[in-house]
OpenMM code with the backbone's topology and positions (N, CA, C; nanometers):
from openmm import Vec3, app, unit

residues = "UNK UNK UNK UNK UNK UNK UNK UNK UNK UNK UNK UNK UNK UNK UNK UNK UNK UNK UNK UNK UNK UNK UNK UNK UNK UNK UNK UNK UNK UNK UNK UNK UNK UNK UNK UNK UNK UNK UNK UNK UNK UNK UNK UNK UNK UNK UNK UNK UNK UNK UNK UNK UNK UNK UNK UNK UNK UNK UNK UNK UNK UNK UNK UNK UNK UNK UNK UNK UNK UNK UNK UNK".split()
positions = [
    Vec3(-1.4409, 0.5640, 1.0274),
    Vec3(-1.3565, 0.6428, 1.1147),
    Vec3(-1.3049, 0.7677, 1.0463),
    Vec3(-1.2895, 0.7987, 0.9128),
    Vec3(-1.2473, 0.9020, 0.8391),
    Vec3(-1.0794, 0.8809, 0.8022),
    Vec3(-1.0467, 0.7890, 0.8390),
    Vec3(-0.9101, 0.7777, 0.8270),
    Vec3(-0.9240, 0.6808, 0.7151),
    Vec3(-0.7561, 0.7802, 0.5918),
    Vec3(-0.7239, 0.7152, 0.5072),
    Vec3(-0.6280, 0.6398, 0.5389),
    Vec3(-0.5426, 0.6726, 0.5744),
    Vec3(-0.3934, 0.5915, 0.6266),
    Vec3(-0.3451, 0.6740, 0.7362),
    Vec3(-0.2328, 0.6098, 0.7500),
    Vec3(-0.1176, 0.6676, 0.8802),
    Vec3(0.0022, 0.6786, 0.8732),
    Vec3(0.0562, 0.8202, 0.8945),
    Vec3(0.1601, 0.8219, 0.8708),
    Vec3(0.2594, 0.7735, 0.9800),
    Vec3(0.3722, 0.7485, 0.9763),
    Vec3(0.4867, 0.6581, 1.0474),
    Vec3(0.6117, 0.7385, 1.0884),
    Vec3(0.6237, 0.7693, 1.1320),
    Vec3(0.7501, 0.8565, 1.1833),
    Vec3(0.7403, 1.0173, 1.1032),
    Vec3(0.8724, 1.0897, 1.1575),
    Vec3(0.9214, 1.2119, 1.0448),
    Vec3(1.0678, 1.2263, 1.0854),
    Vec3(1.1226, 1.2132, 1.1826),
    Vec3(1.2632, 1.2404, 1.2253),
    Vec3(1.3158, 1.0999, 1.2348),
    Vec3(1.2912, 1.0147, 1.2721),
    Vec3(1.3755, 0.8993, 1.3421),
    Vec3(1.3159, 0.7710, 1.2218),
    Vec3(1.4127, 0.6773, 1.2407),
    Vec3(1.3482, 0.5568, 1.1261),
    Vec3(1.2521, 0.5035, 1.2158),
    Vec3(1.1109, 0.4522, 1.1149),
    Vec3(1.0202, 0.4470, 1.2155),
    Vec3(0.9594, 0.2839, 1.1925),
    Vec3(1.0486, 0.1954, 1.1729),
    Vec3(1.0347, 0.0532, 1.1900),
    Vec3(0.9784, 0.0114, 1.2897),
    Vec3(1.0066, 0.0109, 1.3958),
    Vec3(0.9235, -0.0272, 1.5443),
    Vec3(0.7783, 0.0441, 1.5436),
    Vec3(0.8135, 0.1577, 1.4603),
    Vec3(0.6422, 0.2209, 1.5046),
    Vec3(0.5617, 0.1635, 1.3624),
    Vec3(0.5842, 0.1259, 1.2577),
    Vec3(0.5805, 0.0851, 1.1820),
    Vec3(0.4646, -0.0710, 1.1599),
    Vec3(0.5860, -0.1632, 1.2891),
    Vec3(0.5335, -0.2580, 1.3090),
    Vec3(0.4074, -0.2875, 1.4195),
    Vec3(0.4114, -0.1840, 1.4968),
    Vec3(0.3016, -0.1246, 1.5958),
    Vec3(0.2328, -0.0704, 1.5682),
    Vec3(0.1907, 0.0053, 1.4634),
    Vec3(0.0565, 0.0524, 1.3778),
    Vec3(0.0132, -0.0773, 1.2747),
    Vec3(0.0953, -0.1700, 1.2718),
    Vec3(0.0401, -0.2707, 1.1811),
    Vec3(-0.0404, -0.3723, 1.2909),
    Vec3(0.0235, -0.4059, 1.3782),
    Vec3(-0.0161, -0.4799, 1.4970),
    Vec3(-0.1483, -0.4314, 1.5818),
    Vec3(-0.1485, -0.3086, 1.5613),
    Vec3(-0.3019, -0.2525, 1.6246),
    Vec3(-0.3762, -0.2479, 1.5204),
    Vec3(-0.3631, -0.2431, 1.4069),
    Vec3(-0.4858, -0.2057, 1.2898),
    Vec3(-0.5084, -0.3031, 1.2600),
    Vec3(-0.4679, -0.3931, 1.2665),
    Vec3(-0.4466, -0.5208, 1.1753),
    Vec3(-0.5064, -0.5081, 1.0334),
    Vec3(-0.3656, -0.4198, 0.9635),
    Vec3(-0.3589, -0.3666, 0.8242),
    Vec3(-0.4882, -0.3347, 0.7314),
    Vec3(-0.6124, -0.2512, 0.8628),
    Vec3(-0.6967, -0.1820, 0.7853),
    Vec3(-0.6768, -0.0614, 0.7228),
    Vec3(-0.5240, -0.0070, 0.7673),
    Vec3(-0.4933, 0.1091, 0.6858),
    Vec3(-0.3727, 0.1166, 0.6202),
    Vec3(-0.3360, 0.1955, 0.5216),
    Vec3(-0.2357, 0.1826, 0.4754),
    Vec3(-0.1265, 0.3085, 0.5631),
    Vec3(0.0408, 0.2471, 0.5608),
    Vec3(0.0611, 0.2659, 0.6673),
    Vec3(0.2062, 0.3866, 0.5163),
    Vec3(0.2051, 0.4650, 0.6112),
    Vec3(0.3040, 0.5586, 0.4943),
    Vec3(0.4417, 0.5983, 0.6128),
    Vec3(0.5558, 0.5245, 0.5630),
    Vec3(0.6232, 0.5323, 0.6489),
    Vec3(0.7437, 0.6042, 0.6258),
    Vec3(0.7480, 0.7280, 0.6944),
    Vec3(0.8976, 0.8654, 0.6524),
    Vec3(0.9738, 0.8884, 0.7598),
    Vec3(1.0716, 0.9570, 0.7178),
    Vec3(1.1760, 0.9823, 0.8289),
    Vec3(1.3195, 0.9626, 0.7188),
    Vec3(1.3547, 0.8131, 0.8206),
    Vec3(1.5251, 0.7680, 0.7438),
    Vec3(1.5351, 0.6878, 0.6589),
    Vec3(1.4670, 0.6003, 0.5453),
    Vec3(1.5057, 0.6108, 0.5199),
    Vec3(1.5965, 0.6238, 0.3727),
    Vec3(1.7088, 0.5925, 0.3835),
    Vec3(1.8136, 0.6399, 0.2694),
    Vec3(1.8908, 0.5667, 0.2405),
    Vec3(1.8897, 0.4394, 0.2654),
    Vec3(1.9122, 0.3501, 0.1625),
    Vec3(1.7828, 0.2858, 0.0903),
    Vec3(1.8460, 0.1700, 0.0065),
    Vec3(1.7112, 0.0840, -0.0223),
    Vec3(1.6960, -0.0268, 0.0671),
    Vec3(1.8263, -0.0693, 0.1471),
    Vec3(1.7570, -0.1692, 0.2430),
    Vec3(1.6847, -0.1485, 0.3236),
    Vec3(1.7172, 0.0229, 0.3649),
    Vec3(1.6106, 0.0555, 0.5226),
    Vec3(1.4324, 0.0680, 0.4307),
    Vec3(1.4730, 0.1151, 0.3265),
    Vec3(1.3256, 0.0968, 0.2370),
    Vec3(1.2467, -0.0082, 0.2086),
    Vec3(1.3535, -0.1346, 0.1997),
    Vec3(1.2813, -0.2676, 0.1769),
    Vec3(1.2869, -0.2643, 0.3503),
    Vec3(1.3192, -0.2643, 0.3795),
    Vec3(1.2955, -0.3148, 0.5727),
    Vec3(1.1461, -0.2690, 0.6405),
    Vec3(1.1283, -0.1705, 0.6061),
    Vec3(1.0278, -0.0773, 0.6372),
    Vec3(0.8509, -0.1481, 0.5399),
    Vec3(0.9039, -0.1936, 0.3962),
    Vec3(0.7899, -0.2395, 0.3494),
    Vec3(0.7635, -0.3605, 0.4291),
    Vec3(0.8788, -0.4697, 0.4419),
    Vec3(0.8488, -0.5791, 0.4933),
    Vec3(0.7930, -0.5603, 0.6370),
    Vec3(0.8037, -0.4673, 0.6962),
    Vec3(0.7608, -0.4808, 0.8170),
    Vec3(0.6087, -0.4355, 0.8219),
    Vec3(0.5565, -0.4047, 0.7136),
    Vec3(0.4366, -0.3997, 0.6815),
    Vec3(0.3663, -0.2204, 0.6238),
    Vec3(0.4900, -0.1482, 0.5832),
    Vec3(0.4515, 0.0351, 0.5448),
    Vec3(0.4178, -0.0333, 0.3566),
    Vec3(0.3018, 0.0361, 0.3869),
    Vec3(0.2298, 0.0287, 0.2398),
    Vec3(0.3135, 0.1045, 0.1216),
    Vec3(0.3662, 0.2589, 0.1734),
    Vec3(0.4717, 0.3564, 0.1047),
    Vec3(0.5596, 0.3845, 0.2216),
    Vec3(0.6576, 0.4014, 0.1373),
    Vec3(0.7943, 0.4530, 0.2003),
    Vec3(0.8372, 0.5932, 0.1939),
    Vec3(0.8565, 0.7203, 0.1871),
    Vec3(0.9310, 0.8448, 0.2037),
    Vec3(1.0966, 0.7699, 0.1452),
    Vec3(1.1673, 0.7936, 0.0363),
    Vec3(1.2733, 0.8007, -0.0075),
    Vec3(1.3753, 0.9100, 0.0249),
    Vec3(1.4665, 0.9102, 0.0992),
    Vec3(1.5294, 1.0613, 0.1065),
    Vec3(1.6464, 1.0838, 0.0135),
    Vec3(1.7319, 0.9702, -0.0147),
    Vec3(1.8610, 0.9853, -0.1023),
    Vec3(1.8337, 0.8418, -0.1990),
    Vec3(1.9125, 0.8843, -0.2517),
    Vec3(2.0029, 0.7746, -0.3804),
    Vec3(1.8307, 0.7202, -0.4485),
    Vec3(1.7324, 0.8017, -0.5095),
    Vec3(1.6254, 0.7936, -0.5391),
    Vec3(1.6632, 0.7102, -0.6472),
    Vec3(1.7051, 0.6791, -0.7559),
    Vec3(1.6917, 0.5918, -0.8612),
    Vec3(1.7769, 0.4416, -0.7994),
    Vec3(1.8610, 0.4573, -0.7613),
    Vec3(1.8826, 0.3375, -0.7109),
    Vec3(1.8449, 0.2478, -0.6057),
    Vec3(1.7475, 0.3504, -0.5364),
    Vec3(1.6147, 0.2648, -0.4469),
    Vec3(1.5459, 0.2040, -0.5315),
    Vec3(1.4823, 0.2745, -0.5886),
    Vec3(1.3369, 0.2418, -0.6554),
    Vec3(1.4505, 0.0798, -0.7212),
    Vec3(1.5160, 0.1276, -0.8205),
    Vec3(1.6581, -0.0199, -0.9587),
    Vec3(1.5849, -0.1394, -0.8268),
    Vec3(1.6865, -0.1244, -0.6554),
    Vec3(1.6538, -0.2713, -0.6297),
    Vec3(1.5013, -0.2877, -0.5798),
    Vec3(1.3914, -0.1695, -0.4920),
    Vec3(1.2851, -0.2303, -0.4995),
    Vec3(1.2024, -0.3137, -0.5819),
    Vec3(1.2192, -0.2698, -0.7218),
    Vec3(1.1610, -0.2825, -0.8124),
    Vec3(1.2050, -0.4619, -0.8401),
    Vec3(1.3268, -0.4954, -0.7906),
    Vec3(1.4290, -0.6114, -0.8445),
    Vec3(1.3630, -0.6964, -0.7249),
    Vec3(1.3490, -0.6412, -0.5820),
    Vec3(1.3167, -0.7436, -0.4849),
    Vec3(1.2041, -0.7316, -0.4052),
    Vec3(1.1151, -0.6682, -0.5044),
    Vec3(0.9713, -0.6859, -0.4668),
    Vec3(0.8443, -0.7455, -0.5131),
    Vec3(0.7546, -0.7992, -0.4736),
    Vec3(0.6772, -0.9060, -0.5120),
    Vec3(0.5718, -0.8164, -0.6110),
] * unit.nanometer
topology = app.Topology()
chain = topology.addChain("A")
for resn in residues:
    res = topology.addResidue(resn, chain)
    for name in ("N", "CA", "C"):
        topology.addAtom(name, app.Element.getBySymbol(name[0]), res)
């Protein structure tokens, strides 16, 4: 198909669309998901819901401290 991945939002947190590009592909692509957000929970929320990468907007070192702490 020529497609590397897909990107996931740009303005709005894009969890719902997130989980709806995972649900139609059934995770043949990797899913890159930007917008909101800016904490690390909306960052871990967003992986678990199946975004391969996340877009970080604030508090960059202390995202990454707990991803790094509560990810597999």
């Amino acid at each position: 198909s020529g497609v590397d991945g897909i990107i996931a939002g740009c303005e709005a947190y894009p969890l719902e669309l997130v989980r709806t590009i995972l649900s139609i592909t059934k995770g043949r692509y990797p899913i890159i998901a930007c917008g909101s957000a800016d904490t690390a929970e909306k960052a871990m929320e967003l992986m678990n819901a199946g975004a391969n990468l996340v877009q970080i907007k604030k508090h960059f070192r202390k995202t990454v401290k707990y991803l790094s702490k509560n990810t597999k």
